[in-house]
N, C-alpha and C positions, 0 to 999 in steps of 0.2 A: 504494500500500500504506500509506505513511505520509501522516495527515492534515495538511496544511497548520496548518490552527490551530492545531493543537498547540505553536508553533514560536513564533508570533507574538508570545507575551509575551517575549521575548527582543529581541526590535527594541523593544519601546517600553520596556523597561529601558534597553536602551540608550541610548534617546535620552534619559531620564530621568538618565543619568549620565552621557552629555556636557553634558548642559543645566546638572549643579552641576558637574562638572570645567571647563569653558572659558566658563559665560557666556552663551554664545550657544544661538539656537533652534535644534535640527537639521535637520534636514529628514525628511520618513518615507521612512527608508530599505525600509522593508517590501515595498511594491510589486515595487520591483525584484527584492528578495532573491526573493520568492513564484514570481515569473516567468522566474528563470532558474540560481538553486541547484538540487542535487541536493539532497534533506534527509536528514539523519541524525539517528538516534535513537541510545543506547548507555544501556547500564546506569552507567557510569561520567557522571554529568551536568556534571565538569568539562570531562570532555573535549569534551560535546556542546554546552555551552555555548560553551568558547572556538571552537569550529568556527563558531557562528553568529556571532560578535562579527567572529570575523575578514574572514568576506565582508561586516559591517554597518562595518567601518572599511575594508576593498577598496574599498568602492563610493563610496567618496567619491574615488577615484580617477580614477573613470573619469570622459570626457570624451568628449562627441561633438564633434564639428569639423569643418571643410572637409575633412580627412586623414583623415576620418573617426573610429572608437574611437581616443581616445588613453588611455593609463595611466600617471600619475604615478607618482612614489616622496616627492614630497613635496604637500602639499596643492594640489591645482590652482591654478598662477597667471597667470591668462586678463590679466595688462596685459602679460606674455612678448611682444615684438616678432617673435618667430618662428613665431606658433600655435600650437607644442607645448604650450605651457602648462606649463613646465618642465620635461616627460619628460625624463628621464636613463637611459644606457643599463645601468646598472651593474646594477643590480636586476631590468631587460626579462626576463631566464630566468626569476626566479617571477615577475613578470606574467603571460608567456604559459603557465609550468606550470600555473597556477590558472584562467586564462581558457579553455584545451582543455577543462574541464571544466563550462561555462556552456551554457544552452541555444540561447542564443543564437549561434549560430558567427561571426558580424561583428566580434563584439569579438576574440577572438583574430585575427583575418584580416586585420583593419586593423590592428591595433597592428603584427604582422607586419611589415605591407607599409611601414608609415608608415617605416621604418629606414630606408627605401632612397630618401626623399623628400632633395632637396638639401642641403636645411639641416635635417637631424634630429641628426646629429650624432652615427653610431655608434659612432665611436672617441674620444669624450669621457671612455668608461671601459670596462676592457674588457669584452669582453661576446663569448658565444658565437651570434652573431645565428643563423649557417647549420645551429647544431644543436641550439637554442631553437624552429626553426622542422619540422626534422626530428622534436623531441618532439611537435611540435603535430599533425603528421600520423600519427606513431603514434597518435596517440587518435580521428582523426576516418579514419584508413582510405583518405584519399585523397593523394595525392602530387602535386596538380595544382598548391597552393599553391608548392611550394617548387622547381619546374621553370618555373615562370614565373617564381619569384626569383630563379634558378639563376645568369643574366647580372649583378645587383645582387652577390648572394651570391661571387661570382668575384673581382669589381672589389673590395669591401673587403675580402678574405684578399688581395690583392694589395698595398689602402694599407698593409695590417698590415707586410706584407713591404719595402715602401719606406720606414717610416717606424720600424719597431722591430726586423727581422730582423738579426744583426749574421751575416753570411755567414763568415764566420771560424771561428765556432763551430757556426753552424747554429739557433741559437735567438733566443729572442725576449727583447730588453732592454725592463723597465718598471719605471718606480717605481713604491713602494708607495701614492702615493696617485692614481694612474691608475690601481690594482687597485682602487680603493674602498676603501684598507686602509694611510690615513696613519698614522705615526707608528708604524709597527710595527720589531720588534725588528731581523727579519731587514733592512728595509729595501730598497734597490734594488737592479738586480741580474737574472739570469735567474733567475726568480721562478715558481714552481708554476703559478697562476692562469693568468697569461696562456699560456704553453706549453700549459695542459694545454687552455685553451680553444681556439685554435687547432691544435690536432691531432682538436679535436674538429669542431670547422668545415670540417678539408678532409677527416675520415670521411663528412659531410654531406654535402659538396659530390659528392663521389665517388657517394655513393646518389643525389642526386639530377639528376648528368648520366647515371648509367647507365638511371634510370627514364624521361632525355630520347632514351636511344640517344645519346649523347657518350663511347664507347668510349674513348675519348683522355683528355679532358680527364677520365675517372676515373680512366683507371688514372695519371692525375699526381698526382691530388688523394688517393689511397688510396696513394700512394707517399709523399708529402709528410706523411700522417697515420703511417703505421710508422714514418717516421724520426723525425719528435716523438716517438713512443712513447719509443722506444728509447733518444733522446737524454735523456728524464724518466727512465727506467729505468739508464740509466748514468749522469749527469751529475748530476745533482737527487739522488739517491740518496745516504745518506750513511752508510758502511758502519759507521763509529764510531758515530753517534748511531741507527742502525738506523730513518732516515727520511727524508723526503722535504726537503731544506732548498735553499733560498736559495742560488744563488750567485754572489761579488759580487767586484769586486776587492779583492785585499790593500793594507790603509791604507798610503799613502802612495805608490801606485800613478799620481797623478794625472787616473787614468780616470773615476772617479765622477761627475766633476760634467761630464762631456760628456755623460750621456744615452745615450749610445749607445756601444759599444767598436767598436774596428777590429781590435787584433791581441790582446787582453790575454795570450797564450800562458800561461806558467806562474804569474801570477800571483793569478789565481782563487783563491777559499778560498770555502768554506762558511761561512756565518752565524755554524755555530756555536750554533743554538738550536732547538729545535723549536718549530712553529705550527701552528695548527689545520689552514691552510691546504695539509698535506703530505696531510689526506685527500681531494684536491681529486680526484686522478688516480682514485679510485673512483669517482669523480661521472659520471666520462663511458668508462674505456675498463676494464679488466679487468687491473692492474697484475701485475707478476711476484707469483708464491704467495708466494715465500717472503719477501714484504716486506709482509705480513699482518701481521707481526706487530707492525707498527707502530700499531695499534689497542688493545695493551696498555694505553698512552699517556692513553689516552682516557676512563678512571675512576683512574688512576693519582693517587694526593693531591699526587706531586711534578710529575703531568703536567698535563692538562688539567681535573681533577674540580672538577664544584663545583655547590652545591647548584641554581640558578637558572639550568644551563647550562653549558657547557665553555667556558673560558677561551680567550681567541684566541693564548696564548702558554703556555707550560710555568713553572709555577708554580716550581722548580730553577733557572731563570733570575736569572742576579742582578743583573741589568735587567726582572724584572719589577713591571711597572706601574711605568716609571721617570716621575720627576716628569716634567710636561710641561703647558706653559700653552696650550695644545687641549685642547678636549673632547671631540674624537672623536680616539680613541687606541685602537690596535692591540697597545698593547703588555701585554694578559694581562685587558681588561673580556670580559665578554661580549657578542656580538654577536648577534641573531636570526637576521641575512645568515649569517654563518659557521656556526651551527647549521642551521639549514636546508640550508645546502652536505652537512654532515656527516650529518646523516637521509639526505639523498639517496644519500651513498656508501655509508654503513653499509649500507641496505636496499640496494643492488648487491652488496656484499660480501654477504651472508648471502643472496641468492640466487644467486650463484656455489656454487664447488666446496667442502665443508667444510673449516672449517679450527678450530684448540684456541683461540684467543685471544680473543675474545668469540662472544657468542649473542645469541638473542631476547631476553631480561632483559633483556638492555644497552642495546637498542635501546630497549625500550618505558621503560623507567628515564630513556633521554635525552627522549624523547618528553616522560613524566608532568613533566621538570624542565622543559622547554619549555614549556607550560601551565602550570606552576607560577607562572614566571617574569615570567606576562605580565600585571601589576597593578600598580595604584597607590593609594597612599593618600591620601585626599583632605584637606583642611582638618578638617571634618569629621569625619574619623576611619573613613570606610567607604571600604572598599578594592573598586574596582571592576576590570573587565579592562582592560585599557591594551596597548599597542604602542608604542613610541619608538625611541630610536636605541640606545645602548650601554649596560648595565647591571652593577653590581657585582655578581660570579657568588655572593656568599656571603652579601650584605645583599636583594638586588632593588631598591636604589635605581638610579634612570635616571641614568644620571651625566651625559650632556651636559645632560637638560633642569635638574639642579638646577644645575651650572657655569652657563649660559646666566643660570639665573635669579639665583643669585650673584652673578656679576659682570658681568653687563650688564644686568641688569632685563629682559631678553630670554624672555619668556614665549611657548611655544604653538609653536615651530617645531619640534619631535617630535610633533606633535598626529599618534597616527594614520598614524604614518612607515609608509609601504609600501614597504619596505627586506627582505621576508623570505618565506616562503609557509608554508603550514597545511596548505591542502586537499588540497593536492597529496602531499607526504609521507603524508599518513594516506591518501588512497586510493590511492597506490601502495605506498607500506611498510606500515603499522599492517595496512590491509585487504586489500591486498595485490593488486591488480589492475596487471599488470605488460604495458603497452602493449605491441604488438607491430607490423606491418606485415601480416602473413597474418591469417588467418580465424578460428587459434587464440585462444578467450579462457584464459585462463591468472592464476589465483588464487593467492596463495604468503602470507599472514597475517604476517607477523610480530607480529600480538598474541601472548603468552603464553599459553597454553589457558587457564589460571586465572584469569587479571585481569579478562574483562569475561565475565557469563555471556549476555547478549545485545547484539545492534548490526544498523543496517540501514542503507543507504546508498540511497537509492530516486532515478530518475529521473535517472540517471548516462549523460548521452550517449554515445558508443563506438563508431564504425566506421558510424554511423548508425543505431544501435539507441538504446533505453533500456532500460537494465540495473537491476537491483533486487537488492542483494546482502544476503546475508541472514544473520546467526546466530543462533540460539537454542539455548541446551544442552540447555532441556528441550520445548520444542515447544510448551510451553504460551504461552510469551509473543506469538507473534504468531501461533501456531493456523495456522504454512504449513509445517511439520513440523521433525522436530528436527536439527539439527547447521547443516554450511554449506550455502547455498545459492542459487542463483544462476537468476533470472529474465531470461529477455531478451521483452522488447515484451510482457510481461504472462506470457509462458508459461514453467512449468520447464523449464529444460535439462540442472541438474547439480546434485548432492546429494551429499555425504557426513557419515556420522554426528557426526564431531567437526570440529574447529577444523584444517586443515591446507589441502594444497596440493589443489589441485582443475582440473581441465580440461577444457573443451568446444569442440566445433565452433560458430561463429555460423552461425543461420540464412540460408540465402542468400534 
């Protein structure tokens, strides 16, 4: 439906603005993009544009190899003694949330599988491997991948449990920079992130021994995810600050610096602060209603608001942005990783059960600041799209890459961070196509009716189909009629007049 050309002066700008941003030649990323993007068009051309910048700095990610697709989080570095080429696992959930979406099915398959290779190193950060790889098969429709990983997938929720489970309590001990989330307020501790990913690994595990016929070893592994739940839902909760926080021994406890607790009984306390990272538990399971309303939080000027993104710390904090000679700091910059985390819950939330504390506005509001956010300004004085590591939510300056280049004359290692994902959030939240396991295709928008009056998503892989998702308000712009609409393998299947929720059978 949508013409390829159309699209292409967007890669050679690109390449035209990393050629004055770093120096160097790029390479044509175009090819690739051509060959294995979905494309999207939108009336709003920031948004369409950041869409294509993002797979044109992706794709410098990717790596073929003996292990086959590998996907960095920092610029591929092939002298690595291990062939990963530096893959880290912190970031792998938007690697493969973005790669389900490619034409190519290999690269999410391998990146996958590559976890479970010896020396990959999945517990280097935590990482929700076994339900990173459950996303991957909601979109492609088949379950075969992750029942042949099911014995891998078992063995590391098991290191998780020898090496951070404190049996006393029932949860999981980690610092915050094994979260990928140094130098933050709440600190160490049973800590949102990891709990909330390992409850989502053994929901994982549990779908995919029952899809093996392993009756047993599901119902342990969906037994072991209700008590995570529960334990986040009673523990993690924090009835004073009405949120999800951190909790750690009381100073002068002497347990902190063992890593791990044995008995700490009554001496636990809560942090004490709020963090982006309490909307973590909407990311993967359906948290208690009435702690919904923890999302107030999240344009609040005392909480997390800010122009270029929501803050990773509660601006009320009187630790926040406390001095500190790191540059990547937790305590109140803005992160893409943590935005991204929070697109993801948000659009869960608002496709749950309704509830008064935010809406659609709010979503697409963090969305446009997300986009907003993602620029730089050059020597020059032209500000092009940019990606990096952590950024000031009020200015949009990169704050590790100017510390870096301050005080170490340390240039180019944010170049391009694949630390965050795009595509994925806007074709599941913005456009709304909410992956499933059955045959149901199932559309739910959270654009705003009013913000964009057309957008098209074409050549959108899905259960082995190619999908063509379509808005136009007046019918006139793409002449395939008016309202939403939804193409599979070239043919109509589903229409309705306005911008809303929409559902069909896929062809068999």
């Amino acid at each position: 439906m949508l013409q390829l050309a159309r699209y292409q002066h967007y890669a050679v700008q690109f390449a035209a603005d990393e050629r004055e941003a770093t120096g160097k030649e790029p390479a044509n990323e175009w090819p690739w993009m051509e060959a294995n993007i979905p494309l999207f068009d939108s009336s709003d051309k920031q948004f369409e544009e950041m869409y294509y910048f993002r797979w044109y700095a992706w794709q410098k990610h990717l790596v073929e190899t003996p292990h086959g697709f590998v996907i960095t989080e920092w610029l591929p570095k092939p002298e690595e003694p291990d062939g990963f080429y530096g893959a880290l696992p912190d970031a792998a959930p938007f690697h493969l949330g973005e790669a389900r979406w490619l034409r190519n099915p290999l690269i999410a398959e391998d990146y996958a599988r590559m976890w479970s290779e010896p020396d990959a190193g999945p517990r280097k950060y935590s990482f929700a491997w076994a339900e990173s790889v459950r996303s991957l098969t909601l979109a492609t429709g088949d379950t075969k991948l992750g029942t042949t990983l099911l014995p891998a997938l078992i063995e590391n929720y098991k290191a998780w449990e020898a090496s951070n489970l404190d049996p006393a309590v029932g949860m999981f001990w980690q610092i915050d920079t094994r979260d990928a989330m140094e130098k933050s307020i709440g600190g160490d501790g049973y800590r949102t992130p990891l709990n909330t990913y390992m409850a989502a690994d053994a929901r994982a595990i549990a779908t995919f021994a029952r899809a093996a016929g392993e009756m047993a070893i599901s119902d342990e592994y969906a037994a072991n995810a209700d008590n995570l739940e529960r334990l986040i839902e009673t523990k993690l909760w924090n009835p004073k600050g009405q949120f999800y926080e951190d909790l750690s021994p009381a100073a002068g406890s002497g347990i902190r610096a063992q890593k791990k607790f044995k008995d700490p009984g009554t001496m636990l306390k809560f942090s004490g602060v709020r963090e982006l990272i309490g909307y973590i538990p909407w990311e993967y399971y359906a948290p208690t209603p009435s702690h919904d309303l923890a999302w107030k939080q999240l344009f609040d000027p005392g909480g997390f608001a800010g122009r270029y993104g929501p803050t990773t710390a509660e601006r009320r904090s009187p630790r926040f942005r406390f001095a500190s000679d790191d540059q990547c700091t937790w305590n109140g910059p803005s992160w893409p990783y943590a935005t991204t985390q929070t697109l993801l819950a948000l659009a869960n939330l608002l496709n749950g059960p309704a509830q008064p504390y935010i809406e659609k506005q709010q979503y697409y509001q963090l969305f446009a600041n997300y986009v907003l956010s993602q620029h730089i300004k050059l020597p020059s004085g032209r500000v092009i799209d940019w990606i990096d590591e952590d950024l000031d939510a009020d200015t949009d300056e990169w704050i590790a890459k100017d510390v870096l280049i301050a005080k170490h004359k340390q240039v180019g290692r944010g170049n391009y961070y694949n630390h965050s994902g795009f595509a994925d959030p806007l074709i599941t939240g913005l456009i709304g196509l909410r992956p499933r396991a059955d045959e149901k295709l199932v559309l739910d928008p959270l654009l705003p009716a009013d913000a964009w009056s057309y957008f098209a998503l074409d050549g959108l892989p899905y259960h082995g189909h190619m999908l063509a998702i379509v808005y136009d308000e007046t019918g006139k712009h793409y002449d395939r009629g008016r309202g939403l609409t939804v193409f599979v393998d070239g043919r109509k299947i589903a229409n309705r007049a306005t911008l809303g929720p929409l559902e069909a059978e896929l062809p068999r």
